[in-house]
TORTORLO-984130 format. One record per atom (N, C-alpha, C): residue in three letters; y, x, z. Coordinates in steps of 0.2 Angstrom, whole numbers, padded with zeros to 4 digits, always signed. Layout:
alaYXZ/...
This chain:
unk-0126-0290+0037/unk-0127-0285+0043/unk-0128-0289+0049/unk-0132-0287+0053/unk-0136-0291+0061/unk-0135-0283+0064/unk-0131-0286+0070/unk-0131-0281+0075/unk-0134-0284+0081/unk-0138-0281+0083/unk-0140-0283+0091/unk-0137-0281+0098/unk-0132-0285+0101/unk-0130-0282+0105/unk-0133-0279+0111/unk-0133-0274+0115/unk-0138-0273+0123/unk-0134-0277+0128/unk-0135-0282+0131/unk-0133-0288+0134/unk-0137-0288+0140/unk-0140-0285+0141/unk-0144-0284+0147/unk-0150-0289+0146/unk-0152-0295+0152/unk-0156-0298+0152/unk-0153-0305+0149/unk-0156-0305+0143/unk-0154-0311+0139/unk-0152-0308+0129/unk-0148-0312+0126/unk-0148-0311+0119/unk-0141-0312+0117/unk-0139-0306+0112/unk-0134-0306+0108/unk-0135-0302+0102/unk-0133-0308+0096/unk-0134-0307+0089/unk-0128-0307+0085/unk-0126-0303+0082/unk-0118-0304+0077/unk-0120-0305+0071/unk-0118-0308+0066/unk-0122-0308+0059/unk-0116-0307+0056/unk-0111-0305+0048/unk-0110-0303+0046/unk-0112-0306+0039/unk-0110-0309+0034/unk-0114-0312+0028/unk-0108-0308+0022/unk-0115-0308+0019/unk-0113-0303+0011/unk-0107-0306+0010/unk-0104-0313+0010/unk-0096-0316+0006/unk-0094-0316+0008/unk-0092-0315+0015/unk-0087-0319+0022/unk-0093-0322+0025/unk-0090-0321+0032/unk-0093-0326+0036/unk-0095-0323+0042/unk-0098-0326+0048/unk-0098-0321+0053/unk-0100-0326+0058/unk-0108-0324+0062/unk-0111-0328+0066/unk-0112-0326+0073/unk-0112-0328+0077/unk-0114-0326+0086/unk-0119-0329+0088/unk-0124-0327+0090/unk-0129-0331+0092/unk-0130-0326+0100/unk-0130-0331+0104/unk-0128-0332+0110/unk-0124-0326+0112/unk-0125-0325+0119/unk-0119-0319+0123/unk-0120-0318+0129/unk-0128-0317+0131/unk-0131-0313+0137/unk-0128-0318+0142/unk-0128-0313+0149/unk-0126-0315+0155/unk-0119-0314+0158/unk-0116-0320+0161/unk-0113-0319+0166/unk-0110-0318+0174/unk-0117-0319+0175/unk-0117-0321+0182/unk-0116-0311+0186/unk-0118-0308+0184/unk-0116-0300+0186/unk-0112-0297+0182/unk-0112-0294+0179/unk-0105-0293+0174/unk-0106-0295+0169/unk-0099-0297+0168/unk-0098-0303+0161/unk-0101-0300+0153/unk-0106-0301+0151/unk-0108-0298+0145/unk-0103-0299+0139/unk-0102-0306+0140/unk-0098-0308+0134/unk-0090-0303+0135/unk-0088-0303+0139/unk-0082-0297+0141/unk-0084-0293+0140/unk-0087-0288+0145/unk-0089-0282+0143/unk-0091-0278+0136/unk-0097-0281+0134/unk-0102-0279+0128/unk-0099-0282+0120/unk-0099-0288+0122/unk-0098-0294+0116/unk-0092-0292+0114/unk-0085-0295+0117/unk-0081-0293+0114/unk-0077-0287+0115/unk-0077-0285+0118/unk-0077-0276+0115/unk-0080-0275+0109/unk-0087-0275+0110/unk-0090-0276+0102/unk-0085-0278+0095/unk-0084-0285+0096/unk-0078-0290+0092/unk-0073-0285+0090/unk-0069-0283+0095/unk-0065-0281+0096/unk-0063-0274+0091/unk-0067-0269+0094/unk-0069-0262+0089/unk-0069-0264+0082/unk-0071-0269+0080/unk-0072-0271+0073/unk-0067-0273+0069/unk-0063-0277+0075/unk-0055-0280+0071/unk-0057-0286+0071/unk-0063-0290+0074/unk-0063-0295+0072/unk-0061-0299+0079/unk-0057-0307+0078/unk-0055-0311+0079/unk-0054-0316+0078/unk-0059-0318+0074/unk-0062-0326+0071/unk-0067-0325+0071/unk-0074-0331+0073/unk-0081-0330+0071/unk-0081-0338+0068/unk-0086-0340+0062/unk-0085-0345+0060/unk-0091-0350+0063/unk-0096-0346+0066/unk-0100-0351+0070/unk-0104-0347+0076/unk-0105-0349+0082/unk-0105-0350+0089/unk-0112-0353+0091/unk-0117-0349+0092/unk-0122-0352+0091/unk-0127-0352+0098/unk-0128-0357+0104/unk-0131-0355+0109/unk-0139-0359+0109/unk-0144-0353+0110/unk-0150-0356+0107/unk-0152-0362+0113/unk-0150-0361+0118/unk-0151-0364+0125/unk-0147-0363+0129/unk-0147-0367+0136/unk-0142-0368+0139/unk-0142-0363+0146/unk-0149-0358+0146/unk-0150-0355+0151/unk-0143-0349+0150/unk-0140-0347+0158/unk-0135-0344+0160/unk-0135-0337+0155/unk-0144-0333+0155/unk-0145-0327+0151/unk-0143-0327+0143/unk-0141-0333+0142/unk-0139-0335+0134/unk-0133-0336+0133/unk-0130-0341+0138/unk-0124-0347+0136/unk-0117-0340+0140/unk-0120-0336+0147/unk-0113-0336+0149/unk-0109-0331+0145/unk-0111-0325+0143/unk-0106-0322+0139/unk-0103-0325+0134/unk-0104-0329+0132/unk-0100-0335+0128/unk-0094-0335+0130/unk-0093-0338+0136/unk-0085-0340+0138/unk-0081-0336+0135/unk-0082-0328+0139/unk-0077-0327+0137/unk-0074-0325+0128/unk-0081-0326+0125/unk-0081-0327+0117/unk-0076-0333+0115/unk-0077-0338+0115/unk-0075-0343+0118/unk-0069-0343+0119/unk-0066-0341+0122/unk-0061-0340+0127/unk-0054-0335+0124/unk-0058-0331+0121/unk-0051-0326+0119/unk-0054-0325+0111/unk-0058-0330+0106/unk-0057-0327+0099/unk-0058-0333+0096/unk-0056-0334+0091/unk-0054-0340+0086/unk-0063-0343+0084/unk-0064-0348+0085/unk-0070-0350+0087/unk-0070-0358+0080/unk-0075-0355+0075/unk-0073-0362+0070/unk-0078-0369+0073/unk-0083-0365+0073/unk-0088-0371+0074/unk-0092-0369+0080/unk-0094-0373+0086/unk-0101-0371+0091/unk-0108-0374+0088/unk-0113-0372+0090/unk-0121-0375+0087/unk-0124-0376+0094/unk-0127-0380+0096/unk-0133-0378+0101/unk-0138-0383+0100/unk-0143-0383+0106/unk-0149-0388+0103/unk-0149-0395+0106/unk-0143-0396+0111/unk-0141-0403+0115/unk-0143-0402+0122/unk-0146-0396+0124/unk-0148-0400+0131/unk-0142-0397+0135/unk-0142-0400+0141/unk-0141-0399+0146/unk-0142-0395+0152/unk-0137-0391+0156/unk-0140-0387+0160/unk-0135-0389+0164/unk-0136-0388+0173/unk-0131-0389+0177/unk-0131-0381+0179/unk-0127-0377+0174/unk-0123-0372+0180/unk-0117-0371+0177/unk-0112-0368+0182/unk-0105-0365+0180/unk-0107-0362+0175/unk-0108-0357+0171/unk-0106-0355+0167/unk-0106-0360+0162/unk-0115-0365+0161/unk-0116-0367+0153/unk-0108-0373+0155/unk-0106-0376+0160/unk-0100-0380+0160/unk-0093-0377+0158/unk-0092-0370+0160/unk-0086-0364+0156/unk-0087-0368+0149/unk-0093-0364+0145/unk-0092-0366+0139/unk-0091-0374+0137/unk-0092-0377+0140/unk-0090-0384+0138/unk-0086-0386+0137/unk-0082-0385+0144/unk-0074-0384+0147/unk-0070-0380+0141/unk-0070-0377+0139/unk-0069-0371+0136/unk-0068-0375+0127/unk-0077-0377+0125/unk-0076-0382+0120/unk-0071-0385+0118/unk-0070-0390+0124/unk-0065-0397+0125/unk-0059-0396+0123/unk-0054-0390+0128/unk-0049-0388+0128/unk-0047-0384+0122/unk-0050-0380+0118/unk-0049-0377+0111/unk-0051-0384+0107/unk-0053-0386+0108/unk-0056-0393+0101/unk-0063-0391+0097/unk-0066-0384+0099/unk-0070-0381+0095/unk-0074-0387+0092/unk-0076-0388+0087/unk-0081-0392+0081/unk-0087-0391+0086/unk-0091-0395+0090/unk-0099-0393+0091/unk-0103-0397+0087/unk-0107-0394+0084/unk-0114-0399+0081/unk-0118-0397+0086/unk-0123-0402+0086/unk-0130-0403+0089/unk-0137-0401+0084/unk-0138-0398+0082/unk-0144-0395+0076/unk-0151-0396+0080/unk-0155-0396+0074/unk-0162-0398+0077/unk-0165-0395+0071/unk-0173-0396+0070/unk-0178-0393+0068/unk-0177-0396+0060/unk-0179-0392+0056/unk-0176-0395+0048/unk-0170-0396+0045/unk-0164-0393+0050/unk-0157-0392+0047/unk-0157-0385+0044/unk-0152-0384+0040/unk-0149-0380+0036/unk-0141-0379+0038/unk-0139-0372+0042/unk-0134-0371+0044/unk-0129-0368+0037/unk-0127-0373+0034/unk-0123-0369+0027/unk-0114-0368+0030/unk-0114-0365+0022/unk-0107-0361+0022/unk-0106-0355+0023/unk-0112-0352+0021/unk-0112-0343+0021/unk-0114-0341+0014/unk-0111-0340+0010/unk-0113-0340+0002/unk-0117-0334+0002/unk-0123-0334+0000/unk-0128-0327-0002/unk-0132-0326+0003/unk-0132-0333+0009/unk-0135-0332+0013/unk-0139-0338+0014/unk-0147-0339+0017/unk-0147-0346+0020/unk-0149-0346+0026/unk-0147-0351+0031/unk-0149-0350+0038/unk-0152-0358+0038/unk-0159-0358+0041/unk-0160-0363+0043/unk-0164-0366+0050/unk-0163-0371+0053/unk-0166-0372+0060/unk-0174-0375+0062/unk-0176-0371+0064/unk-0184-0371+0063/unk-0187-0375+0070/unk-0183-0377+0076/unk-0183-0376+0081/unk-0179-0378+0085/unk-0175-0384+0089/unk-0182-0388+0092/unk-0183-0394+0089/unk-0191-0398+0091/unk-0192-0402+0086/unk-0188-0409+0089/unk-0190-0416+0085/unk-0187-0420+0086/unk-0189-0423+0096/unk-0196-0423+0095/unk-0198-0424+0101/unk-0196-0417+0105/unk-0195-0416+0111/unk-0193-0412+0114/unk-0199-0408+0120/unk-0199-0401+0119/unk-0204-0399+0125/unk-0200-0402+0132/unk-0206-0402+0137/unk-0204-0400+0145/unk-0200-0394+0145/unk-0204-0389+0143/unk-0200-0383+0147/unk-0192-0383+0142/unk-0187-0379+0145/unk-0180-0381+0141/unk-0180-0374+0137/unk-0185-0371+0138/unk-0187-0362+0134/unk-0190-0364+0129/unk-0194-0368+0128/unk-0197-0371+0122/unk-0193-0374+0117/unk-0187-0377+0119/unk-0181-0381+0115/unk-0177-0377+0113/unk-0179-0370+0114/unk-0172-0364+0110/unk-0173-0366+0103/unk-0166-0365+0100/unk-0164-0364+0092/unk-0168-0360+0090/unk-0172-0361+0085/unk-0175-0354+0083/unk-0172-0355+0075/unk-0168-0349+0072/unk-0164-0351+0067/unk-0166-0344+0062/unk-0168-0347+0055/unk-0171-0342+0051/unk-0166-0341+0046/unk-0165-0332+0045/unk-0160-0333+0040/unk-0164-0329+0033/unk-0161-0333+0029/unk-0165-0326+0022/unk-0159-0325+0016/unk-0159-0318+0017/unk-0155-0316+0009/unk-0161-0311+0005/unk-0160-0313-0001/unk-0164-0311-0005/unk-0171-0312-0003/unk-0173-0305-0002/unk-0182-0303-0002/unk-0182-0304+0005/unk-0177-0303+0009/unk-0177-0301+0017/unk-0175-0307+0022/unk-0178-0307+0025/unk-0179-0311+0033/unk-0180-0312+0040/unk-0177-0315+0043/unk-0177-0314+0051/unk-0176-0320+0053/unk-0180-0319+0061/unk-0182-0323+0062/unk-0179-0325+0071/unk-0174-0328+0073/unk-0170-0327+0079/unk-0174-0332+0085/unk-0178-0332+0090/unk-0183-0336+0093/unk-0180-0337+0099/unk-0176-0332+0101/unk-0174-0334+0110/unk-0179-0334+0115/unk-0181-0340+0115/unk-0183-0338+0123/unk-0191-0344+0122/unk-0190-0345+0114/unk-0199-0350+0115/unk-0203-0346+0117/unk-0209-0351+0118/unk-0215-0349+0122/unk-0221-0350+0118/unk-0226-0350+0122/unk-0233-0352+0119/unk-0233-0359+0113/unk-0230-0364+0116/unk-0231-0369+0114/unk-0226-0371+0107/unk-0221-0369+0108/unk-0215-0372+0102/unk-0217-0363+0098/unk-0219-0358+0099/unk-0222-0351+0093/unk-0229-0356+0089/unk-0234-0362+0092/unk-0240-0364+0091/unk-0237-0367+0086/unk-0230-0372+0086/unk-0230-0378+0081/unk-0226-0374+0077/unk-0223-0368+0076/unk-0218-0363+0071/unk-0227-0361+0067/unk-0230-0358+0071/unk-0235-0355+0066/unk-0240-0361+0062/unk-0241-0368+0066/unk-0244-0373+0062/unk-0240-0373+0056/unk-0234-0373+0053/unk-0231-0374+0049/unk-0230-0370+0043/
């Protein structure tokens, strides 16, 4: 099951896998109201849920990474994913800070990884490549999940250039 949360400007994705399992892929904004507090985890929350097993920020812009904190912050967090880059604002450093302090597990994933441990499910990272765009919107996680017949396709924030090297492919 994939819910898309309404995070305002920016993205939020919950995933749900047939065995167990459970994904977050980003957590809108914080810099006006906290998405990741208000939308996100109330969302979590309603459901009774209070573990997710992977944390997954496609990029480090504020529209993506800041409702994470409070994700972050108040639920059991197994593992975090991003693409590596760096941003310099408070929120994407919350979640770092944030990281550190709980111990959270981060990987750094890149183009032709396979994010396993979701049985009946596969999720793989199509995005970013080894060489890196200029723009840091080009370098979002684009992460493909397929069960059975069915599939989707999570792109964030690419653009002309890094959608050019997904369609070459």
């Amino acid at each position: 099951e994939i819910t898309f949360l309404d995070v305002g400007k920016g993205d939020s994705a919950f995933l749900e896998f047939p065995r167990g399992g459970t994904m977050l892929i980003d957590g809108g904004d914080a810099l006006g109201p906290d998405m990741g507090r208000l939308i996100v985890s109330r969302f979590l929350a309603s459901k009774g849920i209070n573990k997710i097993d992977v944390v997954a920020a496609t990029h480090p812009h504020t529209d993506h990474v800041g409702g994470l904190a409070a994700v972050l912050k108040n639920f059991k967090v197994r593992y975090f994913i991003d693409n590596g880059d760096y941003e310099d604002n408070p929120l994407y450093k919350k979640c770092r800070h944030i990281l550190a302090q709980k111990k959270i597990k981060r990987f750094v994933v890149r183009d032709n990884e396979a994010i396993e441990g979701f049985k009946g499910a596969d999720l793989f990272v199509l995005n970013p490549p080894p060489e890196k765009f200029q723009d840091k919107n080009d370098n979002s996680l684009v992460i493909k999940l397929t069960h059975g017949k069915f599939s989707v396709l999570f792109c964030a924030d690419i653009k002309e250039e890094a959608a050019k090297g997904l369609l070459a492919r």
